[in-house]
C-alpha positions, -999 to +999 in steps of 0.1 A: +290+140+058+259+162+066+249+197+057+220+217+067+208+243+045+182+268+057+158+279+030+120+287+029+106+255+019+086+228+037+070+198+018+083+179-014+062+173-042+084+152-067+078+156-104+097+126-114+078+091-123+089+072-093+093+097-066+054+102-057+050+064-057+062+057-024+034+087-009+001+091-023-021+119-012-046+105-029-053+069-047-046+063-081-064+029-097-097+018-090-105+032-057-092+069-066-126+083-061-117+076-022-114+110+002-123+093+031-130+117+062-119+142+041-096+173+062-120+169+094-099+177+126-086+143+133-090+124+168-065+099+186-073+068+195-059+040+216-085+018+231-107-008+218-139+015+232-129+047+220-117+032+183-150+015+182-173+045+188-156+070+165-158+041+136-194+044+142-201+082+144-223+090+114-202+119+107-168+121+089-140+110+110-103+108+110-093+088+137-056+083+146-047+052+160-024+052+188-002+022+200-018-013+206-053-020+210-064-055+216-098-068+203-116-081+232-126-114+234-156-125+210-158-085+201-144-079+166-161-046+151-181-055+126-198-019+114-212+004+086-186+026+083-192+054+062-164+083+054-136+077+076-103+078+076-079+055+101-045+062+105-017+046+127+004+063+145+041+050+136+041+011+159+001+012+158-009-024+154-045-039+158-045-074+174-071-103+175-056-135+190-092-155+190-095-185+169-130-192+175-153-182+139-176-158+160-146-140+176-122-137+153-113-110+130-105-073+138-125-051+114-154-060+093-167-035+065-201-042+063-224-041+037-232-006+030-199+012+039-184+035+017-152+061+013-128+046+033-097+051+036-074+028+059-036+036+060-004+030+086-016-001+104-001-035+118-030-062+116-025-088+139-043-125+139-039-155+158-025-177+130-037-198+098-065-220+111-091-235+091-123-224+101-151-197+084-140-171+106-132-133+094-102-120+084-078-098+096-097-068+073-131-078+056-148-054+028-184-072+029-200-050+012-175-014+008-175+010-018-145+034-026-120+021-008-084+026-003-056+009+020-025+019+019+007+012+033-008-015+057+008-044+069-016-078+076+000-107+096-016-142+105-056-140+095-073-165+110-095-172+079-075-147+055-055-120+057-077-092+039-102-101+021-132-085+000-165-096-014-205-096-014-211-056-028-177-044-024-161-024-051-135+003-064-112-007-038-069+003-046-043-014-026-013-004-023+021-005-003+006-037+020+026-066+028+008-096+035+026-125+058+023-154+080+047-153+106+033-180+128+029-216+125+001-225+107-028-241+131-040-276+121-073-292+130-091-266+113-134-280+106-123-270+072-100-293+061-066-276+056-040-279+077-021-249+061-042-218+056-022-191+050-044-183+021-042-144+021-067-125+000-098-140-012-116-116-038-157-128-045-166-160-015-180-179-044-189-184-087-217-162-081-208-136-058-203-102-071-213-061-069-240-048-084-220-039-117-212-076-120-174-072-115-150-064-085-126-035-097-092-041-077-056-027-079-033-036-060-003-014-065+032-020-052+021-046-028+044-076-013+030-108-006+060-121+021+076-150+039+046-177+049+018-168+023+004-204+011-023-189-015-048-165-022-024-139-037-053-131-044-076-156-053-105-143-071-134-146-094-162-119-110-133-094-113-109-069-128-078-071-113-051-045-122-016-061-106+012-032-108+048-031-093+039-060-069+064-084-057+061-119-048+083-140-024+062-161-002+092-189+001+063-221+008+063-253-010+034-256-032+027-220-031+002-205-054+000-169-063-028-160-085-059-185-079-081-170-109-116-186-117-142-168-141-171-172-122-206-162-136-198-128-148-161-140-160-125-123-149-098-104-161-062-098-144-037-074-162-003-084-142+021-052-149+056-047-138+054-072-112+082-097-102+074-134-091+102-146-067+099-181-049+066-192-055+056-225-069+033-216-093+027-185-104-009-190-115-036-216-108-067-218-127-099-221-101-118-243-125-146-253-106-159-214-109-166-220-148-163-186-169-134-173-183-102-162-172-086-141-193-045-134-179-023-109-192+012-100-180+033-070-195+067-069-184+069-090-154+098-110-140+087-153-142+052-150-153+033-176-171+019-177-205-007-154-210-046-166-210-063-147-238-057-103-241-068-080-218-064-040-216-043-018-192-066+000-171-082+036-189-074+054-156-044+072-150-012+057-127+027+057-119+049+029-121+086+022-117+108-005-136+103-040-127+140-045-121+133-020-092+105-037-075+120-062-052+138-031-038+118-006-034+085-030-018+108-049+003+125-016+021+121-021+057+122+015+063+098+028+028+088-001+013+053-017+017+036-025+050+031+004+078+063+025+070+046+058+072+057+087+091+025+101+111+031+130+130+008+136+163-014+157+149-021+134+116+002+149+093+019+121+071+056+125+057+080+100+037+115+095+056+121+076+027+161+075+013+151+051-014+124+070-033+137+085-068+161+049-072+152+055-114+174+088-104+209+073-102+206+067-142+205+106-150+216+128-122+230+102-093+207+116-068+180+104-042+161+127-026+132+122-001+112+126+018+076+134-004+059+152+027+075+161+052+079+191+085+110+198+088+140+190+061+143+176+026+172+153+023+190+149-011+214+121-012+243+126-035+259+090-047+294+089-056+302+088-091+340+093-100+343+115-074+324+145-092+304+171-076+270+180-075+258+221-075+221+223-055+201+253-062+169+264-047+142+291-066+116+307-055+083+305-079+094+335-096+126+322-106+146+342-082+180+322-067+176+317-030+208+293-024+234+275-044+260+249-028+282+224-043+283+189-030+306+157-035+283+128-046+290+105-014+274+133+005+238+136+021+223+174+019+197+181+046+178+210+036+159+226+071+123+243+063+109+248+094+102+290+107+098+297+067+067+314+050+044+289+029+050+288-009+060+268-038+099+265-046+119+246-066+149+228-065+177+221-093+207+196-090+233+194-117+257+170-120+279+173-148+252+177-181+230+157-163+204+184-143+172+173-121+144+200-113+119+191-089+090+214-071+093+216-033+063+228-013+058+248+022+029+239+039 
């Protein structure tokens, strides 16, 4: 059963712990410094010539990607790219099919690129094959970085990987797979490369501060991912709400060598599913790993102590994670609602799941156009009473609702303003801020 309530409100800003997790309008972790192109006027894209050029332009860019472009032949962009932010278009998907080493790859950050922000994109490769190609999304040398809510499928060499002076880079939402065959005959030895996310290319490779400063934050490393997840040395590597269910014999999660400078890898909340081993030490990088897991679903022993991150950050329960990141519909990969003109919205019914312990309600999306939803779960067939304020505390509607339904709340035509919203269910009440745009 549907209703639609007319009120003056537009977009949802939750207030709870998990709701904002599944949207970000802005990084947490190590790459929240990232603004990318900033609130320029954004310009589609959907052609390997025109994507090309505006990556270039010296000037802030956002630049929406549109449908499917094709990297031609022996052409992979391999740029500068300095304060820009790419965003797909819901289906936009990036393809390089080339397994020759001087054509692969689809977008290379070169050294010297900084504040970029990546977000909503299908990466396509040709397969795992053995050879020193690029990956499906190289940092080589990018600062301030953030991708979000990308999905990267069949790397040639890797899926995404980052190295040489690249650093303060947050991950989050991506789903990293290999949905092809493996390719053997590789020059490099392997006959199964589906190694996914290389961090440093060697012991002695590193930024300028001496360490590469990841997170990656709700991630999901999927069906066909061999290694790499990630593999890295010279780092600090924050691992939050990330689940792991690559289903490969032999597989091998965390590939952690200290390298000159030495590592560290705080694994948080994070839930280990399928995979062979967990963690592998890289020993022939020397240093010292140091490996710590706090409330993670079959980790390993921990190597040593190290730290949570000082910066702030969300999380969820780990007995959540495998649910939430595996959503087809609002987990990780390129789930995002994009509007034409750039605008991005959650249509996400499985945001707030923590919910269901207190007041037995989802509600979603986190930005959005046109209507909040609030889901209502049936619980002894009680009711649920939905009120909506205005920021001076004035009542603007009240309705009561049977938990098995699904409220659709319609906020288009209405002035801009902050609002909030108050569901009680029995004792139980949930107040959350809504948000016309």
């Amino acid at each position: 059963m549907k209703k639609t309530l007319l009120l003056l409100v537009l977009t949802l800003s939750f207030t709870s712990l998990l709701a904002q997790t599944y949207y970000m309008a802005s990084p947490e972790g190590f790459g929240a410094n990232t603004t990318g192109g900033g609130n320029v006027s954004p310009v589609t894209v959907s052609n390997y010539t025109d994507f090309k050029a505006n990556i270039r332009l010296s000037t802030p860019q956002v630049i929406l990607v549109s449908g499917t472009i094709t990297i031609p032949t022996g052409q992979p962009i391999s740029e500068v790219v300095i304060n820009k932010t790419i965003i797909g278009l819901p289906g936009a998907r990036l393809v390089n099919n080339d397994l020759t080493p001087s054509g692969s790859g689809i977008l290379n950050l070169k050294n010297g690129s900084n504040n970029v922000i990546i977000r909503n994109l299908i990466f396509e490769g040709p397969g795992a094959y053995d050879v020193d190609g690029r990956d499906n999304l190289t940092a080589d040398g990018c600062t301030n970085l953030w991708v979000d809510h990308c999905e990267f499928q069949d790397g040639i060499d890797g899926n995404f990987d980052i190295k040489n002076n690249s650093d303060n880079i947050t991950v989050s939402w991506c789903k990293f797979t290999y949905l092809k065959p493996p390719i053997t005959g590789g020059p490099g030895g392997s006959n199964d490369h589906r190694f996914s996310n290389l961090i440093g290319s060697s012991s002695s490779n590193a930024p300028s501060d001496g360490h590469y400063s990841v997170t990656f934050q709700n991630c999901y490393w999927a069906s066909g991912c061999k290694a790499r997840m990630p593999r890295a040395r010279n780092a600090e590597l924050h691992i939050l709400n990330c689940y792991y269910n690559p289903g490969v014999s032999g597989s091998a999660a965390l590939g952690l060598g200290g390298g000159t400078n030495n590592l560290t890898c705080y694994v948080e909340k994070s839930h280990f599913n399928n995979v062979t081993n967990v963690y592998q030490n890289a020993g022939s990088d020397g240093g010292m790993v140091s490996l710590q897991f706090n409330d993670c679903i079959n980790n390993v022993s921990n190597l040593g102590s190290v730290s949570a991150p000082s910066y702030t950050y969300t999380s969820f329960p780990v007995t959540d994670v495998s649910t939430a990141v595996t959503d087809t519909s609002c987990g990780a990969g390129a789930t995002l609602q994009v509007s034409a003109s750039g605008v991005i919205s959650s249509s996400c019914d499985n945001l707030g799941v923590d919910d269901y312990t207190t007041t037995g309600i989802k509600y979603y999306p986190t930005v959005i156009e046109d209507k909040l939803n609030i889901k209502l779960v049936e619980r002894n067939n009680s009711r649920a009473e939905i009120s909506i304020y205005s920021l001076n505390g004035k009542k603007l509607y009240t309705s009561s609702e049977k938990l098995d339904d699904v409220s659709e709340i319609d906020f288009r035509g209405y002035e801009s303003g902050i609002y909030f919203c108050k569901v009680e269910v029995g004792s139980k009440v949930e107040m959350f801020k809504v948000i016309k745009k």
